[in-house]
C-alpha positions in Angstrom: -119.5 97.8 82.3 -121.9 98.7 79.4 -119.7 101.7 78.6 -116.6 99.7 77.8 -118.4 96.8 76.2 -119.7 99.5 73.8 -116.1 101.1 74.0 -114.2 97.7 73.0 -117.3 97.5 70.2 -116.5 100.6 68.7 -112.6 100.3 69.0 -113.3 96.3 66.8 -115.8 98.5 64.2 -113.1 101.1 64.1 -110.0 99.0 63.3 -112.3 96.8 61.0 -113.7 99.8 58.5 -109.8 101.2 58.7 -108.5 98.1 57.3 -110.7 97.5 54.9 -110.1 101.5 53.7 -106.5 100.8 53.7 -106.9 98.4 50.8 -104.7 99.2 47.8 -106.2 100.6 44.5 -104.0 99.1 41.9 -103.6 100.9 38.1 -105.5 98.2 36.4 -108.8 99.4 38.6 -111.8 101.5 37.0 -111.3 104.7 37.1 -113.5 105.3 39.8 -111.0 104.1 41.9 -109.6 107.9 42.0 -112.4 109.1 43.6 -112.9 105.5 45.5 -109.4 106.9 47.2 -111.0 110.5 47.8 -113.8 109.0 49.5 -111.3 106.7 51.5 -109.1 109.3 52.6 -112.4 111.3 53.9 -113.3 108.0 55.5 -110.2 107.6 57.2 -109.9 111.3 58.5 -113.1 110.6 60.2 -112.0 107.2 61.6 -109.0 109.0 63.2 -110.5 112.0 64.6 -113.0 109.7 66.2 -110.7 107.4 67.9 -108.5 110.6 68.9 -111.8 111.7 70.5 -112.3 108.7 72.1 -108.5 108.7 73.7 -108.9 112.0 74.8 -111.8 110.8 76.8 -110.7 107.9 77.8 -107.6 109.8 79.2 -109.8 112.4 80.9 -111.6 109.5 82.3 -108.1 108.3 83.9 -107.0 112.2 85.0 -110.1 112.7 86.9 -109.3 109.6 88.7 -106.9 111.8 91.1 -107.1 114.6 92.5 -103.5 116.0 91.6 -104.2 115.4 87.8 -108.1 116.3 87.8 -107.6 119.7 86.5 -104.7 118.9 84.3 -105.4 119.2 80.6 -104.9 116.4 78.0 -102.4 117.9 76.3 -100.2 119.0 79.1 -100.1 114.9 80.4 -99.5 114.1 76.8 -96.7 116.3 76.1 -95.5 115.6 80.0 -95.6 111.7 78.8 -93.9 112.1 75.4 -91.0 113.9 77.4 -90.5 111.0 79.6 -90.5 108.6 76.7 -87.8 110.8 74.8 -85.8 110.7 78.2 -86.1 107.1 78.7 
């Protein structure tokens, strides 16, 4: 239960920092607001490689649940689930 409160706490700080990144610069800002956006865009690269992180482990998590997916890799139940959406 600890692991997905801290989970669900991450996932809240993680949406949070992204929204407030995601705040326009408007042309009447200081110029600092260029390189306000650089550091943003860093910011945001980071937020989205760690929330891809924590998918792919959540979805490992679920895979190793049964013995037919165990040894199946993330990608191939991704792209195996993408096909079935584009059938659908």
């Amino acid at each position: 239960m600890m692991i997905m409160d801290r989970y669900q706490e991450r996932r809240a700080e993680i949406s949070q920092t992204t929204k407030e990144l995601l705040q326009p610069i408007w042309p009447n800002d200081p110029p600092s607001g260029k390189s306000d956006m650089d550091a943003r865009c860093t910011a945001l690269a980071v937020l989205s490689e760690t929330a891809c992180a924590q998918i792919n482990a959540q979805t490992r998590r679920v895979l190793n649940t049964y013995r037919d997916t165990a040894a199946m890799p993330v990608r191939k139940f991704r792209e195996m689930a993408y096909e079935d959406l584009i059938e659908s």
